[in-house]
N, CA and C of each residue as an Amber inpcrd file, in Angstrom:
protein
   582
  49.9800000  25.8420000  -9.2530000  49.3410000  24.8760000  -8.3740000
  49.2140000  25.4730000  -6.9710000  48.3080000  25.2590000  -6.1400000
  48.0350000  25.8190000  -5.0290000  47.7710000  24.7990000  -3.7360000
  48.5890000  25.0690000  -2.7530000  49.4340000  24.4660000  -2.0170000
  48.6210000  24.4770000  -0.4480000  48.4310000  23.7810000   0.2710000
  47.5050000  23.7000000   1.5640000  48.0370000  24.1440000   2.2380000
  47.3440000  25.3750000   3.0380000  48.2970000  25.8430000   4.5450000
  47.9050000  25.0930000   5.4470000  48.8770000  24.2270000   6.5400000
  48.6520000  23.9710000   7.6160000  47.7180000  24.7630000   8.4810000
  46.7130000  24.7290000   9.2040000  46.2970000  25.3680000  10.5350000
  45.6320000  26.6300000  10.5330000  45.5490000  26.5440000   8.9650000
  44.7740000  28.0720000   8.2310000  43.2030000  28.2740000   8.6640000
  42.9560000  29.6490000   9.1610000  41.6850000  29.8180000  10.2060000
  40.7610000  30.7400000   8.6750000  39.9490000  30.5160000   8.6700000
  38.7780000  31.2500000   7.4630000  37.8960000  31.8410000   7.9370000
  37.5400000  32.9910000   8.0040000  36.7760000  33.9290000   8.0660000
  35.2140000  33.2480000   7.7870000  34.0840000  33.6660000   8.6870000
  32.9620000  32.9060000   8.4400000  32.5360000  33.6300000   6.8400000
  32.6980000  34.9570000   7.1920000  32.2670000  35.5780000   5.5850000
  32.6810000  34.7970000   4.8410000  34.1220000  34.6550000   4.4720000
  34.7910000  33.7900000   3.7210000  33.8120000  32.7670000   3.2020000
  33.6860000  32.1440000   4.1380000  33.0110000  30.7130000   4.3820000
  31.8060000  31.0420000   3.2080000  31.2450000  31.8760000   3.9990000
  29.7190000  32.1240000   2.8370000  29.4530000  32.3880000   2.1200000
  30.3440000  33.2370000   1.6930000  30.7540000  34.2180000   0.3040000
  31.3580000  32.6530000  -0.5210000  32.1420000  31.5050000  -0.6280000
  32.0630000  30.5130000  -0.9250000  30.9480000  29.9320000  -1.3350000
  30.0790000  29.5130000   0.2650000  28.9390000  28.7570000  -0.5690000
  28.1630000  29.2080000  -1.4640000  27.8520000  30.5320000  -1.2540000
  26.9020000  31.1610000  -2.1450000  27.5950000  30.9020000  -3.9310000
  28.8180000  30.9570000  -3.8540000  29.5720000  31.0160000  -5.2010000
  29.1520000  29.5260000  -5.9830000  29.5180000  28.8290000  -4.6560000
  29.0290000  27.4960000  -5.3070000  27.9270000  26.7180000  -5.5780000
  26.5900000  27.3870000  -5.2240000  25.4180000  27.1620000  -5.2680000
  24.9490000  27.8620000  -6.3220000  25.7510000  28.8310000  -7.2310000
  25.2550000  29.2400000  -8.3920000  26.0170000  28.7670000  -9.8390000
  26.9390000  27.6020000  -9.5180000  27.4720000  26.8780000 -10.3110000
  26.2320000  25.9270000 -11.1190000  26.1050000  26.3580000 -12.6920000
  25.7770000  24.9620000 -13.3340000  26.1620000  23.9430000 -13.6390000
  25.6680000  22.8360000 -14.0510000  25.8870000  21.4550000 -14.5620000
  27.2370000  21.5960000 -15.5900000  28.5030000  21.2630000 -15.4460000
  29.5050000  21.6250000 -16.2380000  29.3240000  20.3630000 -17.5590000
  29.0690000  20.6140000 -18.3840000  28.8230000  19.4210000 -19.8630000
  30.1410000  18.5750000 -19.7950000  29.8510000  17.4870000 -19.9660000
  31.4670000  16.6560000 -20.0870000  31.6760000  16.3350000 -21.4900000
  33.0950000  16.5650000 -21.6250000  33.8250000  16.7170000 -22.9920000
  34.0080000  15.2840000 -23.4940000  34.1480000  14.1330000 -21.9120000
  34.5010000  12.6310000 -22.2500000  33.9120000  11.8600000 -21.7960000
  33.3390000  10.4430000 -22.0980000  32.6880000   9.8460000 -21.4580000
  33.7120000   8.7700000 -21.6540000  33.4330000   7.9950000 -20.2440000
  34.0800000   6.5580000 -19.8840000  33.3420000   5.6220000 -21.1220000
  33.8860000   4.4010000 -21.3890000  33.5950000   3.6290000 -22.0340000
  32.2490000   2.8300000 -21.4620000  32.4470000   2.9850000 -20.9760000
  30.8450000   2.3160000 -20.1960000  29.5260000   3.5380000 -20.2740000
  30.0820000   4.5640000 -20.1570000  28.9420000   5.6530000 -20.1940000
  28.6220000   5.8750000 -21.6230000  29.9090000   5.2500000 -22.5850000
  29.4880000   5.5160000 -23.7490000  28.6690000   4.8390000 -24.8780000
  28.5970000   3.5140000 -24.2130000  28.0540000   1.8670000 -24.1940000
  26.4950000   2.4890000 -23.6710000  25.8330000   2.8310000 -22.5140000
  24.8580000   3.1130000 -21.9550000  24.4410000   4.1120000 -23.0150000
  24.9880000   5.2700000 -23.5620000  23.9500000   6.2910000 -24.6280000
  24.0280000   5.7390000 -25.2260000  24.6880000   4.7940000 -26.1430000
  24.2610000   4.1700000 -27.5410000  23.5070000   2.8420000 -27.1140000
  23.4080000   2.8280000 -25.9390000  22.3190000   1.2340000 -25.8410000
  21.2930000   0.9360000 -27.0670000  20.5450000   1.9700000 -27.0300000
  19.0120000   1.9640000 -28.0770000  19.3350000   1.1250000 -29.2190000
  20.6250000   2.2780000 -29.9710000  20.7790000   2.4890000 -30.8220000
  21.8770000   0.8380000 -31.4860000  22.4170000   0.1980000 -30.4630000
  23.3070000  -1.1100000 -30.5140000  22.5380000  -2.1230000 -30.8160000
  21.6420000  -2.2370000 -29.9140000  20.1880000  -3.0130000 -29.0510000
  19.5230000  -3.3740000 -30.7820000  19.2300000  -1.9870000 -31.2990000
  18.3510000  -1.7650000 -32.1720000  18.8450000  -2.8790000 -33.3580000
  20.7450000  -2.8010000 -34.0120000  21.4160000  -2.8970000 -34.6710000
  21.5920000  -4.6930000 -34.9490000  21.5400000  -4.8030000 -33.0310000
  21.6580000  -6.1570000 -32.9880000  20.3850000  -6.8360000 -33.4920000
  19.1920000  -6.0830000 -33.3220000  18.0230000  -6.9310000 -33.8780000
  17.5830000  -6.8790000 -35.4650000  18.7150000  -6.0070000 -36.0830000
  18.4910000  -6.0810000 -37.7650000  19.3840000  -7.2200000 -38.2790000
  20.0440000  -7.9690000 -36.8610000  20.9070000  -9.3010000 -37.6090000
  22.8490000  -8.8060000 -37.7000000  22.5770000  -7.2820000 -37.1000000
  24.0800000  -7.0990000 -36.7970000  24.9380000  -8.4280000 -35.8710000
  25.9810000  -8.6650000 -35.7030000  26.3250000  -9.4100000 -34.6120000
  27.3900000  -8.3810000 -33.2570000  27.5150000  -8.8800000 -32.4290000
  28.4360000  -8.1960000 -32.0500000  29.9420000  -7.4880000 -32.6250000
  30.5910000  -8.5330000 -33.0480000  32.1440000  -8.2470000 -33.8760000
  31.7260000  -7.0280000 -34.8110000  30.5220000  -7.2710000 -35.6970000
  30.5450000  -6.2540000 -36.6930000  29.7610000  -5.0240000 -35.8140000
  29.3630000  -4.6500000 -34.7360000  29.3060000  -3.4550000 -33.9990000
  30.4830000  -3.0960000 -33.4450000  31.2610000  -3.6920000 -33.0080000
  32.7870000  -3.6530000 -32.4930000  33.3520000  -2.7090000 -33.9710000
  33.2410000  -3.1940000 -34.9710000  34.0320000  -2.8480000 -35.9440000
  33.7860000  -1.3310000 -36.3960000  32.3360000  -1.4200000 -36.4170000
  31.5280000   0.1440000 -36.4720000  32.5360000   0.8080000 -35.6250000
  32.0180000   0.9690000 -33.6850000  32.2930000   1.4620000 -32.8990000
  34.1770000   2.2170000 -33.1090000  35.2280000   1.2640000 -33.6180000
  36.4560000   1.1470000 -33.9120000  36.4770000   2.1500000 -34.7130000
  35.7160000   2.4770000 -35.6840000  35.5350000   3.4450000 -36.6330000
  35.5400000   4.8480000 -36.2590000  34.9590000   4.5510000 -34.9210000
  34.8330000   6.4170000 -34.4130000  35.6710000   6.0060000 -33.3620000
  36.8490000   5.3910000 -33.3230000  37.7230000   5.6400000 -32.2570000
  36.9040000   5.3160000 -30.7090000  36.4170000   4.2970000 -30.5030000
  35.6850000   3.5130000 -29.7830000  36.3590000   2.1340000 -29.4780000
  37.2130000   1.9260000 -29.2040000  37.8190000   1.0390000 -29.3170000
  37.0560000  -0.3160000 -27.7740000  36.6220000  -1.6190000 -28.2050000
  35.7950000  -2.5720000 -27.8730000  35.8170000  -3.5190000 -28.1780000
  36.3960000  -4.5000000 -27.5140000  36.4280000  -5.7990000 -27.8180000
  34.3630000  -6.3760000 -28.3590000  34.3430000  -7.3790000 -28.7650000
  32.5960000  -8.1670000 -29.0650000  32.4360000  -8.6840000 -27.5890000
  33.0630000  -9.1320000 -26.8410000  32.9530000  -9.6860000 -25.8470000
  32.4220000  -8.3040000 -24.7770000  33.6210000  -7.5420000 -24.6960000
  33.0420000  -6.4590000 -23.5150000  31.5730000  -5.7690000 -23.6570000
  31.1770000  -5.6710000 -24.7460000  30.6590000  -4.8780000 -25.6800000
  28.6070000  -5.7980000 -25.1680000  29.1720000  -7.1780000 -25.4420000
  28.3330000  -8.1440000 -25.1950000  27.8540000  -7.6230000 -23.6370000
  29.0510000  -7.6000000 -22.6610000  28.8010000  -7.6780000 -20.9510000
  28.3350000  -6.2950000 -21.0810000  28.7540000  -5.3980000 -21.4360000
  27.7950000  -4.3050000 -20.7920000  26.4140000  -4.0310000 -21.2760000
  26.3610000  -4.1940000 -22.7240000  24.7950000  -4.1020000 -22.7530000
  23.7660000  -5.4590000 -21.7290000  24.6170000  -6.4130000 -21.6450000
  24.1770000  -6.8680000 -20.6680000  23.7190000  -6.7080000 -19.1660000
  24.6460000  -6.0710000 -18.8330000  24.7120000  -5.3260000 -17.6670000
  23.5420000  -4.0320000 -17.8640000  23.7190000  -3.5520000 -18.7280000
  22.7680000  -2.2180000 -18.7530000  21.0090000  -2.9630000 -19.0270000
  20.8320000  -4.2540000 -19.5020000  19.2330000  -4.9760000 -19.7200000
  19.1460000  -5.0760000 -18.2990000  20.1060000  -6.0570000 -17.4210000
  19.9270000  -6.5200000 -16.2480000  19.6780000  -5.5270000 -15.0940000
  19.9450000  -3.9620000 -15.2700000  19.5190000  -2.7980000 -14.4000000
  18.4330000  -2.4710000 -14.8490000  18.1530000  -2.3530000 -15.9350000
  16.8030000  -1.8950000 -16.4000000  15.9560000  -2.9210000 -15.3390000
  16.0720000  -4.3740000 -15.7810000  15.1560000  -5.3250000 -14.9300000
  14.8310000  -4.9630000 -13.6560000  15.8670000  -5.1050000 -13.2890000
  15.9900000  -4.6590000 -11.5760000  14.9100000  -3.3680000 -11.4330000
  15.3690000  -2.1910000 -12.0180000  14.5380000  -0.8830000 -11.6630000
  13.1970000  -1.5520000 -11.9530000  12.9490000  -1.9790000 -12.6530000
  11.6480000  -2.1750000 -13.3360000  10.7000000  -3.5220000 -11.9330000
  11.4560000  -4.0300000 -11.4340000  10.8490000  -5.1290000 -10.3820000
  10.9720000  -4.0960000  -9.2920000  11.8380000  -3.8050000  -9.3770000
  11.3800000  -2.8790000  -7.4630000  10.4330000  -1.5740000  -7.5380000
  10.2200000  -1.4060000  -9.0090000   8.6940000  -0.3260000  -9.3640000
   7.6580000  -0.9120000  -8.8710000   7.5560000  -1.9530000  -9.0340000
   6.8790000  -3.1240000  -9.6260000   6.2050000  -3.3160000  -8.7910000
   7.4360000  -4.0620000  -7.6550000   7.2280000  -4.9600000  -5.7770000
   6.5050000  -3.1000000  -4.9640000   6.7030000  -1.8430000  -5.4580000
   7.0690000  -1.1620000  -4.4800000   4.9120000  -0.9060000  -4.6120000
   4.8850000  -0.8710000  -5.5750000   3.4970000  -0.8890000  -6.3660000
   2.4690000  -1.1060000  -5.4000000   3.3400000  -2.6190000  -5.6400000
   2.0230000  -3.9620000  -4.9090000   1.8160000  -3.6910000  -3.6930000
   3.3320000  -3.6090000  -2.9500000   3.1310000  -3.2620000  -1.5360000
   2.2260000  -1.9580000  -1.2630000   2.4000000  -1.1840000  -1.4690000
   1.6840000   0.0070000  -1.9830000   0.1040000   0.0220000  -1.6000000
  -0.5290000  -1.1300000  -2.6760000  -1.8520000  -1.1710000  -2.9950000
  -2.2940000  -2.0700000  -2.0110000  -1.2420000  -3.1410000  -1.6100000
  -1.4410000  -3.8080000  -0.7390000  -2.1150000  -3.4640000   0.8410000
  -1.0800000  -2.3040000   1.2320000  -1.8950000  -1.3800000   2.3600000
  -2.5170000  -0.4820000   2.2280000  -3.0330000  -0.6060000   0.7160000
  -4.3900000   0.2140000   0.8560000  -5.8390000  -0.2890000   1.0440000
  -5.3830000  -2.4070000   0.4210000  -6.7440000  -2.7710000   0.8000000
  -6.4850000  -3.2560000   2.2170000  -5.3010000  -3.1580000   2.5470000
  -5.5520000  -3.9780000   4.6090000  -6.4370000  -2.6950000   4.9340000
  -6.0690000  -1.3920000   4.5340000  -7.0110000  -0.2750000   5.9300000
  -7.9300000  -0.2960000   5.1370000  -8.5670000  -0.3410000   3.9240000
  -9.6280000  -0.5100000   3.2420000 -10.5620000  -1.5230000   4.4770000
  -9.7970000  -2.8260000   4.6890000 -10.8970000  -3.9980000   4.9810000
 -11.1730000  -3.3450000   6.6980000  -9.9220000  -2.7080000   7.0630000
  -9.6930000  -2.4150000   8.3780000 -11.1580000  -1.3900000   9.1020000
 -11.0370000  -0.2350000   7.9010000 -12.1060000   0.6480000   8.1600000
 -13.7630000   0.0820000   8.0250000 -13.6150000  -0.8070000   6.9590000
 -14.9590000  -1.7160000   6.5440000 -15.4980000  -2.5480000   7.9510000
 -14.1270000  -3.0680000   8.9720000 -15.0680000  -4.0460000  10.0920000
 -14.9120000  -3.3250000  10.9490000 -14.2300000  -1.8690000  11.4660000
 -14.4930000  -1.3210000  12.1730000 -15.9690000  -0.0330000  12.0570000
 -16.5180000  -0.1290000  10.6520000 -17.9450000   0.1910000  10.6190000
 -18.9310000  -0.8130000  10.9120000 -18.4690000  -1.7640000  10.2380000
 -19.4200000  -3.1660000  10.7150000 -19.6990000  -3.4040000  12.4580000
 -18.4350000  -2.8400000  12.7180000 -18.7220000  -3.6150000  14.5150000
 -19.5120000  -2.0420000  14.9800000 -19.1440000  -1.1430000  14.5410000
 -19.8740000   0.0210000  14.8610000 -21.3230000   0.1910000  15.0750000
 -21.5820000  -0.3620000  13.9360000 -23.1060000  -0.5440000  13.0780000
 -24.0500000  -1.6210000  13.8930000 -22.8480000  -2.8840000  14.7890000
 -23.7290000  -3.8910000  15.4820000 -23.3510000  -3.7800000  16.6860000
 -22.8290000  -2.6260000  17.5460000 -23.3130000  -2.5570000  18.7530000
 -24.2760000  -1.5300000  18.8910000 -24.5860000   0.0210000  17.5550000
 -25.0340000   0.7700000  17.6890000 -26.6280000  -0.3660000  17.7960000
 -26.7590000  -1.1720000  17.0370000 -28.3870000  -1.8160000  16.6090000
 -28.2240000  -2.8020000  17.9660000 -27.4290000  -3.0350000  18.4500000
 -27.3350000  -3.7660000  19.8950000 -28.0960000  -3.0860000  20.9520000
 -27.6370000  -1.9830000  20.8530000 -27.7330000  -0.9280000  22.0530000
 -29.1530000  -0.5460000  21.5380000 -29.5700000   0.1300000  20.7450000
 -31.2360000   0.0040000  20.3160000 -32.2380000  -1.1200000  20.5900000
 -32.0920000  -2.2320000  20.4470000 -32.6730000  -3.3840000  20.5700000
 -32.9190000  -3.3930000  22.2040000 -31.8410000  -3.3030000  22.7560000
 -31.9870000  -3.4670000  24.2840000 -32.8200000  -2.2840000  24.7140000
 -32.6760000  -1.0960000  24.2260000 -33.2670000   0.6120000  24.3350000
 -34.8720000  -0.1590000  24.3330000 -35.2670000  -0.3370000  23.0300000
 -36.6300000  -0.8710000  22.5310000 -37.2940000  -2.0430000  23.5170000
 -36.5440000  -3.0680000  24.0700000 -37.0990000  -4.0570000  25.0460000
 -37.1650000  -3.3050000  26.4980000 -36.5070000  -2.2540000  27.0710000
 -36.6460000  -1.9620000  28.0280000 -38.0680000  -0.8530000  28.1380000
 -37.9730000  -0.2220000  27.4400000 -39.0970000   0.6200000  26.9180000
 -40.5840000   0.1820000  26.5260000 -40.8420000  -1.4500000  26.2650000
 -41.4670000  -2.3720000  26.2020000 -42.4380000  -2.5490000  27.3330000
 -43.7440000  -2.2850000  27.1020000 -45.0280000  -2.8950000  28.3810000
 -44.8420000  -4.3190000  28.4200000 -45.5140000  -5.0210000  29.5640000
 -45.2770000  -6.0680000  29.6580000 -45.8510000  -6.4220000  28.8900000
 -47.0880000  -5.9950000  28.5830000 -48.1680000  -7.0500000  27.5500000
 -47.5930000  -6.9730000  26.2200000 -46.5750000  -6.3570000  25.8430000
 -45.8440000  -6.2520000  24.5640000 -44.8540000  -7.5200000  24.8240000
 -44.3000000  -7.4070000  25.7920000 -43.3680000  -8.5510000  25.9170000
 -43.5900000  -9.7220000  25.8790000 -45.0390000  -9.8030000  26.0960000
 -45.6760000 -11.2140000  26.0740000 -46.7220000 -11.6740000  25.0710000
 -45.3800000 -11.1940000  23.7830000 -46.1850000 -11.3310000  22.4000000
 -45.2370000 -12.4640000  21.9350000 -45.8380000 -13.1930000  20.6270000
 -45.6190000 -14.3690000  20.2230000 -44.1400000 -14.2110000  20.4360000
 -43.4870000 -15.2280000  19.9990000 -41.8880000 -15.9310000  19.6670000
 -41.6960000 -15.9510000  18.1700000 -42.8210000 -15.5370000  17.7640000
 -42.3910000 -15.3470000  16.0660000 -41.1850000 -13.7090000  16.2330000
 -41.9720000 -12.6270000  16.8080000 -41.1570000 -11.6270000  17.3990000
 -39.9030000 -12.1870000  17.3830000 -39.4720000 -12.5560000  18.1910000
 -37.7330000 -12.8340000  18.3890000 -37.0700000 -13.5790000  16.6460000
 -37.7640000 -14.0740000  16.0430000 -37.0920000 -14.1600000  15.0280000
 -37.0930000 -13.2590000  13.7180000 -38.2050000 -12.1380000  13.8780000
 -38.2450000 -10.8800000  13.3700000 -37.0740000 -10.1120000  13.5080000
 -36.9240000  -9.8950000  14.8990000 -35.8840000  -9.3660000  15.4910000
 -34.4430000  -9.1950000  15.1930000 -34.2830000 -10.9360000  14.8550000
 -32.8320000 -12.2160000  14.2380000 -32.7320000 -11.4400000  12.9110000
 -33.8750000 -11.6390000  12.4420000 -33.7750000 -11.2950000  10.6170000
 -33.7340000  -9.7570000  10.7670000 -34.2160000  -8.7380000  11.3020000
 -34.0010000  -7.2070000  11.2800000 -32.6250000  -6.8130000  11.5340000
 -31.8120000  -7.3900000  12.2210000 -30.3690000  -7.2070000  13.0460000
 -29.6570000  -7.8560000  11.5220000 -30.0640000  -9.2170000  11.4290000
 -29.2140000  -9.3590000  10.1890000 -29.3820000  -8.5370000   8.8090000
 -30.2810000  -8.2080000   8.2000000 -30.3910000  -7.2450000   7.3850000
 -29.8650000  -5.9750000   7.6430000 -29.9780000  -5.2250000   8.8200000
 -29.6570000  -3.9140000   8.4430000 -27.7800000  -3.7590000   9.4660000
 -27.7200000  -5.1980000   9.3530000 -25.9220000  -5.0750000   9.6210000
 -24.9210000  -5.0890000   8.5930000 -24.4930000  -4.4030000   7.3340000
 -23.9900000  -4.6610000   6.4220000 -22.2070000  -5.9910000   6.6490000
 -22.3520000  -6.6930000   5.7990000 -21.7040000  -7.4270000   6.2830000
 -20.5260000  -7.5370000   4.6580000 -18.9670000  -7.6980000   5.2520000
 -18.0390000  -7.7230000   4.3210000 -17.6020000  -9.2480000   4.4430000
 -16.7550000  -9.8120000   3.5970000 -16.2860000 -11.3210000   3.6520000
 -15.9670000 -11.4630000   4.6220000 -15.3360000 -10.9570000   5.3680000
 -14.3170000 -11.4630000   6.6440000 -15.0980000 -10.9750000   7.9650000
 -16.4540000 -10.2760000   7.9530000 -17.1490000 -10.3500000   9.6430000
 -18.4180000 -10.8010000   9.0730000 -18.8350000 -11.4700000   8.1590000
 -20.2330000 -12.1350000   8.3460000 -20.1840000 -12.8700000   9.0980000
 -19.5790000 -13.9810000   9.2070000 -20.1030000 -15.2330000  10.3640000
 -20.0300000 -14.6160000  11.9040000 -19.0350000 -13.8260000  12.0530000
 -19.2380000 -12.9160000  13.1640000 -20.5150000 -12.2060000  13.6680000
 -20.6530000 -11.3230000  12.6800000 -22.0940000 -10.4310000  12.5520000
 -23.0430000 -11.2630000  13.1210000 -23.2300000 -12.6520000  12.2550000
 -23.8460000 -13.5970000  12.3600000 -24.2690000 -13.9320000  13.8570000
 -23.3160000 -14.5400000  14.3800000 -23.3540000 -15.2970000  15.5710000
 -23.2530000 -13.9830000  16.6380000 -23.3580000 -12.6860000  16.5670000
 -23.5340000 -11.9040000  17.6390000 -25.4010000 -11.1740000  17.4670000
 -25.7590000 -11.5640000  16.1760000 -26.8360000 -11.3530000  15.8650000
 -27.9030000 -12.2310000  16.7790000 -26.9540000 -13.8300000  16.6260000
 -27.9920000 -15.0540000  17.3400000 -27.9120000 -14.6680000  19.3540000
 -26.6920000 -14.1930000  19.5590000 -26.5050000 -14.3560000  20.7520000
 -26.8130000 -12.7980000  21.0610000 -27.2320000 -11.9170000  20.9070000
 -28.4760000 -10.6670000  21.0430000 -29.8410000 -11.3310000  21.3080000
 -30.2200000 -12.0950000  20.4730000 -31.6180000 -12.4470000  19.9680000
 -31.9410000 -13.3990000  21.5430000 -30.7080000 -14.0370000  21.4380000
 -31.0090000 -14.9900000  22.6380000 -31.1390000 -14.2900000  23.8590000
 -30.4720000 -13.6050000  24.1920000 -29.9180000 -12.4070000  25.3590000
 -31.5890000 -11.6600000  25.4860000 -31.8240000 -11.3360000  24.2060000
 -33.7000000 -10.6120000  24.3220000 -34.4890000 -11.7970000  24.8330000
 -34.5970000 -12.5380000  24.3770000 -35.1240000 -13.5610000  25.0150000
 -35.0460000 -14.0650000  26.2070000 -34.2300000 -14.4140000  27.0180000
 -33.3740000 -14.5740000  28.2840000 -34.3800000 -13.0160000  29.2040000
 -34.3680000 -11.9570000  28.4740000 -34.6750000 -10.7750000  29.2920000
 -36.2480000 -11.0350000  29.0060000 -36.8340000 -11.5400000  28.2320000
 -38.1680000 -11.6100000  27.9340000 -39.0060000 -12.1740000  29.0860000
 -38.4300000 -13.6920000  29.3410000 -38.7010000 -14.2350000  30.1100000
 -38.5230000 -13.9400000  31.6260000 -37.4280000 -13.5970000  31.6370000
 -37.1500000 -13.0400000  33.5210000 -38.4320000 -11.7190000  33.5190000
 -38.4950000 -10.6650000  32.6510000 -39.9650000  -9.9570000  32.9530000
 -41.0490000 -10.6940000  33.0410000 -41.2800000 -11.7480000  32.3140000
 -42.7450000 -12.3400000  32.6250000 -42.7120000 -12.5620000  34.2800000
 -41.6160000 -13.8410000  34.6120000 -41.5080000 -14.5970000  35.7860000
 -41.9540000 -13.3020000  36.5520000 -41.1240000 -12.2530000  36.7330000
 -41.3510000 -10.5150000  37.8120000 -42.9910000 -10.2460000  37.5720000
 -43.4470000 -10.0520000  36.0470000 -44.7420000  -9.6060000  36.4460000
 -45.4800000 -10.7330000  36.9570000 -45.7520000 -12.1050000  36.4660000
 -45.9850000 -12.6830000  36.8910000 -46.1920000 -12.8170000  38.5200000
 -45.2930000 -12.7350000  39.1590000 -44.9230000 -12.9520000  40.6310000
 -45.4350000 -11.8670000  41.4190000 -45.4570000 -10.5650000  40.5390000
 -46.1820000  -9.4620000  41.3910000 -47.5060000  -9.5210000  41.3740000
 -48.1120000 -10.2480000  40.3170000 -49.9500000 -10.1960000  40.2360000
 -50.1660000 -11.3300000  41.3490000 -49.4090000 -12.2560000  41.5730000
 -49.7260000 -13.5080000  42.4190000 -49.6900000 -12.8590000  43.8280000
């Protein structure tokens, strides 16, 4: 038996020449298993036994046979215990999944209205480009125009469930805004021919 020195100083070699020793150690096979570890490899095979109409006592009696010694009762709690972990692993696969897929459709919808809002200030900013660029005598074309306009903005704004009514109502309040600018050019040319 080998005995601890107090206050004993180790050489760093030492030290490494160690780890290295022990980092080339394999998996040592075990000769014994606990009664519970031995319950867990024959699960299948118990599980299986119990569903041909075995009962517990007469698996107890088997088990006794190879020096397995098991009450029906214990025998009962651990395969119990071993269904009820399975469950568990199997729900937090499960929950980890959902969550999972879950934030894949939030940035899914995320990236979808941050193209959408992209898409309706880029046709914002055009619209206004196109009215400024506008002769007057263009500007002082029907009012059917402005609802051309309404319906062009809404068509080529692609719209997802959650920013249509948005889209919507920035579509109406553009349209109005062109309009608003329509009129203040007339009143200006207007006022300069007078």
């Amino acid at each position: 038996m080998i005995r601890t020195k107090p206050g004993q100083k180790i050489a760093l070699e030492k030290v490494e020449a160690t780890l290295a020793q022990l980092e080339k150690l394999e998996q040592k096979a075990k000769e014994d298993l606990s009664l519970r570890e031995s319950i867990y490899f024959l699960r299948e095979q118990l599980q299986s036994a119990l569903k041909k109409g075995y009962s517990y006592k007469d698996l107890s009696e088997i088990l006794a046979q190879q020096e397995i010694s098991i009450s029906e009762a214990t025998l009962k709690q651990y395969l119990r215990e071993i269904e009820k972990e399975k469950r568990l692993r199997k729900q937090r696969t499960k929950s980890k999944q959902v969550k999972s897929a879950s934030k894949v459709k939030q940035t899914e919808v995320k990236q979808t209205d941050e193209k959408n809002n992209e898409n309706l200030q880029q046709n914002s900013v055009t619209s206004t480009e196109s009215l400024s660029t506008e002769s007057p005598q263009k500007r002082d074309g029907d009012s059917g125009e402005d609802a051309q306009q309404t319906q062009d903005l809404q068509s080529q704004t692609p719209k997802s469930e959650s920013t249509q009514p948005v889209a919507e109502s920035k579509a109406v309040s553009q349209t109005k805004a062109s309009k608003t600018t329509k009129r203040q050019t007339r009143k200006t040319s207007r006022s300069n021919v007078n």
